[in-house]
C-alpha positions as CSV (number, residue, x, y, z in Angstrom):
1,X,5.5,-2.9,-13.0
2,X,2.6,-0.8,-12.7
3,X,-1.1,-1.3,-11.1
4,X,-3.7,-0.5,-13.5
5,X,-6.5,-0.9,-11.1
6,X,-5.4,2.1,-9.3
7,X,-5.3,4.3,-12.0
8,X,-8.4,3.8,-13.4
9,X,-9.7,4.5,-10.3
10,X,-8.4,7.7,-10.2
11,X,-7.4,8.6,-13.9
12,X,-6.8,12.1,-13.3
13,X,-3.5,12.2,-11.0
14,X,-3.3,16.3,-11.5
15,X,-3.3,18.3,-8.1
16,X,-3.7,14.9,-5.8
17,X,-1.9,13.6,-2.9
18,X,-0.4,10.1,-2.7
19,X,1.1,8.0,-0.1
20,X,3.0,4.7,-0.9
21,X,3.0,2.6,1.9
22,X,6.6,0.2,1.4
23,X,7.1,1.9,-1.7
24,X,10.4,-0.2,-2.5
25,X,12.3,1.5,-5.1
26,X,9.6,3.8,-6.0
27,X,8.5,2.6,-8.9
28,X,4.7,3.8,-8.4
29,X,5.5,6.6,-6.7
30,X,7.5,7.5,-10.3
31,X,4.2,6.4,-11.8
32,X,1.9,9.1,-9.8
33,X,4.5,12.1,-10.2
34,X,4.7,11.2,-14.4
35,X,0.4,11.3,-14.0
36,X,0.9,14.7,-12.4
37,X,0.2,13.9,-8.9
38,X,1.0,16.8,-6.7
39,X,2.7,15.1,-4.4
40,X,3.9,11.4,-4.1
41,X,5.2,9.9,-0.7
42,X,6.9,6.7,-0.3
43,X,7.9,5.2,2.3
44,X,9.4,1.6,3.4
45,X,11.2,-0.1,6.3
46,X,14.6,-0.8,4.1
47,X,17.0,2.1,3.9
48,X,18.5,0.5,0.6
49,X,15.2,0.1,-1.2
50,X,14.6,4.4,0.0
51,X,18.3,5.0,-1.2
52,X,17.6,3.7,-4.8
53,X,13.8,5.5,-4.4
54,X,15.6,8.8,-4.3
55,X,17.1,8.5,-7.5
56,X,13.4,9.4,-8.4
57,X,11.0,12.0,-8.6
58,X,8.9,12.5,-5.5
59,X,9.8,12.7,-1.9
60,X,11.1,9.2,0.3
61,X,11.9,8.3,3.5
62,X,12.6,5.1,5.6
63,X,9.8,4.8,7.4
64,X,7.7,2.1,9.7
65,X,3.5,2.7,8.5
66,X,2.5,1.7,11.9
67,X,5.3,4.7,13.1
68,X,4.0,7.3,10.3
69,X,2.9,10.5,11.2
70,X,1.9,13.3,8.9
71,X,-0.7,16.5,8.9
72,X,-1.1,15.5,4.6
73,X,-3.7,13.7,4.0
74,X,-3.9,11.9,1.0
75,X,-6.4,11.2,-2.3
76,X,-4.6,7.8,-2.2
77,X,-2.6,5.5,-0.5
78,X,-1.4,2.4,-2.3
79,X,0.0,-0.8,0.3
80,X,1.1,-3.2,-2.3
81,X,3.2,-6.2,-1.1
82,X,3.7,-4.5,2.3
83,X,0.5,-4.9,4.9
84,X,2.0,-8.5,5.9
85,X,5.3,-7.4,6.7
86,X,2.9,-5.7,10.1
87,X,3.3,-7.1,13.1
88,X,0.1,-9.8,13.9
89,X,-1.0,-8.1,16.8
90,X,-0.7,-5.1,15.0
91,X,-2.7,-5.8,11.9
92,X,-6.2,-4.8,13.1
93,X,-4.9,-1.0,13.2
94,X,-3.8,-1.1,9.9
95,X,-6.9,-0.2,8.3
96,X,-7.7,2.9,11.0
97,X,-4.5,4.6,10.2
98,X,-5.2,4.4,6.1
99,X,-8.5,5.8,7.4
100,X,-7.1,8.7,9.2
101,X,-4.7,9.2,6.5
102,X,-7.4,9.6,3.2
103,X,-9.2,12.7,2.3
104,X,-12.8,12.0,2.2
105,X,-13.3,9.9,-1.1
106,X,-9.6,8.9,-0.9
107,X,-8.9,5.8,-2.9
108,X,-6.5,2.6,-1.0
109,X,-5.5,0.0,-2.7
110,X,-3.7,-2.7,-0.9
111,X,-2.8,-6.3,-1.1
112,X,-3.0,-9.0,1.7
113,X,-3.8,-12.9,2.8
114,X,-6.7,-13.9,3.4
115,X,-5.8,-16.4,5.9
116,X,-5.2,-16.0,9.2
117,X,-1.5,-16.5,9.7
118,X,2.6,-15.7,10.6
119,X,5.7,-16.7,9.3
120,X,9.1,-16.0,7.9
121,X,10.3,-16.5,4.7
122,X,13.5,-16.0,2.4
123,X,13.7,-13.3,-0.3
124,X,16.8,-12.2,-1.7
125,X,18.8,-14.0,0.8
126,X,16.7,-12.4,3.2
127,X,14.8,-13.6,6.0
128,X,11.1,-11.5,5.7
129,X,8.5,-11.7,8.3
130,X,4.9,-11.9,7.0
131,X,2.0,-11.7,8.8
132,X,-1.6,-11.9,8.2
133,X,-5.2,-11.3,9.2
134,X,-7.8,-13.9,7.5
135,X,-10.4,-12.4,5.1
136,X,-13.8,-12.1,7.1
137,X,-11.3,-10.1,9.9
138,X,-9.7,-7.7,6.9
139,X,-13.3,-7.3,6.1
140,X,-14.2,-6.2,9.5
141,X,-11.7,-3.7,9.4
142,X,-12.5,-1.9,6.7
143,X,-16.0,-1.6,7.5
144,X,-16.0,2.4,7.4
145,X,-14.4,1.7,3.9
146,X,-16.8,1.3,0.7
147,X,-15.2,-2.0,-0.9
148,X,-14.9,-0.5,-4.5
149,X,-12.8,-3.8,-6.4
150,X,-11.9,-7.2,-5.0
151,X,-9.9,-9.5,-6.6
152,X,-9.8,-12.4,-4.6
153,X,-7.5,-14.1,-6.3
154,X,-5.6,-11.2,-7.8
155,X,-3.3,-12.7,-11.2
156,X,-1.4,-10.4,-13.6
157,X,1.7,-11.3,-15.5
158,X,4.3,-8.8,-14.2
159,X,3.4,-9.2,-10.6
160,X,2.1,-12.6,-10.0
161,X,-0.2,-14.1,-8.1
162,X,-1.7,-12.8,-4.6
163,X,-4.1,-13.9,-2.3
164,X,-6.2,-10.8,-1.6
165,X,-5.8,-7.4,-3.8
166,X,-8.9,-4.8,-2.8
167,X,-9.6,-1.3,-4.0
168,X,-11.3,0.3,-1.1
169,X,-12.7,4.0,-0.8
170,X,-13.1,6.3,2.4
């Protein structure tokens, strides 16, 4: 599946820098390197998901967000299904470390909840942990951000339904 709203945000890919934030099996990150990104970064929690990534173009690596470091900074960062798999009491430094991460006028896109909340589900006959901060708070955080898109609630066919998607700038 692909996210439109990110690419017509930025519909000229040549020469930038992108991170994906729990890329999964790089499927965007594929996206960004066939657009001509100059160079695409995925990274996710599940050494499975980063195994299958690597089979693609771009460069992967299992990863924690809140455990990243780099000296790249990025035209975009893309978060899409993985912000509530953060730690609670770690979600109000999510938004600080995109921050720190973007090129001024870098792009994030990102998914989340909008209420305030933790739990565990099953996926894949997996348990997942999902955590989330409620909407005024995600608001808060982003306050250095320029809010660019909302979608609150976000529907498309291929993906489903979430809560919260938002296209923010720096």
């Amino acid at each position: 599946f692909e996210i439109p709203a990110l690419f017509s945000m930025m519909p000229d890919l040549k020469g930038k820098r992108v991170l994906d934030l729990g890329c999964g099996f790089g499927e965007h990150c594929k996206r960004f390197v066939e657009s001509g990104a100059k160079k695409v970064i995925g990274i996710d929690i599940s050494e499975k998901m980063i195994s299958e990534a690597k089979r693609l173009s771009g460069e992967f690596s299992v990863c924690d967000f809140m455990e990243y470091a780099s000296d790249t900074k990025f035209d975009a960062i893309i978060a899409f299904d993985s912000l509530w798999h953060i730690p609670l009491e770690l979600q109000k430094e999510i938004y600080n470390k995109m921050y720190s991460l973007l090129f001024d006028g870098g792009y994030c896109l990102f998914t989340h909840g909008i209420h305030y909340s933790e739990v565990s589900g099953k996926m894949f006959d997996q348990t997942f942990y999902y955590s989330s901060l409620d909407i005024d708070e995600v608001k808060s955080c982003i306050s250095d951000f320029t809010i660019i898109e909302e979608y609150h609630p976000y529907v498309e066919e291929t993906t489903g339904d979430r809560e919260l998607l938002m296209i923010i700038k720096k």
